[in-house]
Phi, psi and omega in degrees: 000131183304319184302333193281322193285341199271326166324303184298338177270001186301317176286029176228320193209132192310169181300147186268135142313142177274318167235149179291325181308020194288182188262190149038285195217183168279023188271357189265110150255157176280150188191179174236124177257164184229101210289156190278349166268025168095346218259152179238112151245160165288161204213192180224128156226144213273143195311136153177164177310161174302293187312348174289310189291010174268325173280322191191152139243148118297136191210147142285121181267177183312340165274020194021069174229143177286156187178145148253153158199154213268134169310351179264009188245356159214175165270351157156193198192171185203144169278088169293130181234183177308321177231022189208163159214101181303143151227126172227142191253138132341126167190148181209028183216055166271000180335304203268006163210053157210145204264007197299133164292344171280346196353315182297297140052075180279132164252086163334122186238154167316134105283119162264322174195145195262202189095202191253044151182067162334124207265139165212150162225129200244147165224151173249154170276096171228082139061138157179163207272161188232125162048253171232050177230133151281127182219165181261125164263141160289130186230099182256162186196158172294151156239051175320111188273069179287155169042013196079026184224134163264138188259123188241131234233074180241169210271287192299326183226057121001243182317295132005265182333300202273358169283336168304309187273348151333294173292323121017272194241042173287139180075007160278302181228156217296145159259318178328287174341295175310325232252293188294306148316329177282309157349283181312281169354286175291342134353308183092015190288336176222163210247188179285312177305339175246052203269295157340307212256324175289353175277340192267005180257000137324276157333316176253030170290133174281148178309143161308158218241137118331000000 
């Protein structure tokens, strides 16, 4: 899946440009924000790691004037390259699953894919000791938006994580079908990276029978 793969490069290396035309240096890309009053303008928005944009972007408007702005000042905004379109969404009710001092918070989040268990990707920061030194570590982690309630998709509890959501969504979709897929999971046949592709085989479980 493309998106999963566009993901992986965010933990290794900051956004690539979509165009050369971008204005004043390469730190720009084009993109779009999306305003809490309906209104869509095009933009420039300026190069950074995913954890940075999560918090704020910088952007340019048509006129090359510079601005920030904050998640709570939109409803999201999306990067455009040639064959793809990042969307991150406005949010502010991740509490229960990201361990972050900010919690209360709004974040621009990854949306990877919709549908009826919309995908999301966060990544977090947290202090931990390196001998006797302290340094902040990266914790990305996957997200499943069910029921207005988050299911969180993480690299250490991994497998975990999908039994929670099995049980989620028991007496909802075939269980056998879950049953078999989940299997795979404890198996080890997909990793935390192949989270985007076991959520859409999720997806195409048929409803339970009555």
């Amino acid at each position: 899946m493309k998106s999963s793969i566009l993901i992986l490069v965010f933990l290794i290396v900051p956004f690539v440009l979509f165009s050369a035309s971008s204005p004043k240096d390469v730190k720009f890309s084009k993109g779009k924000i999306f305003f809490q009053n309906g209104d869509t303008v095009n933009v420039y928005i300026k190069v950074a790691k995913l954890y940075d944009l999560q918090s704020g972007i910088q952007y340019l408007d048509t006129a090359g004037n510079e601005h920030s702005l904050l998640p709570s000042k939109a409803k999201g905004f999306c990067l455009l390259y040639k064959n793809e379109t990042l969307y991150f969404e406005s949010r502010k009710d991740l509490k229960m699953v990201l361990f972050s001092s900010k919690k209360s918070k709004s974040s621009f989040v990854n949306k990877v894919s919709g549908g009826n268990m919309p995908l999301y990707y966060f990544v977090e920061k947290k202090l931990v000791m390196d001998g006797i030194d302290q340094v902040s570590v990266e914790f990305p982690q996957y997200m499943i938006l069910l029921d207005q309630q988050w299911i969180s998709i993480s690299v250490k509890y991994f497998v975990n994580d999908f039994r929670k959501l099995v049980s989620s969504l028991k007496g909802e979709y075939n269980a056998e079908q879950m049953k078999a897929l989940l299997n795979e999971i404890i198996d080890g046949k997909y990793k935390f990276e192949d989270t985007p592709v076991v959520v859409e085989k999720f997806r195409k479980i048929p409803v339970a029978e009555n």
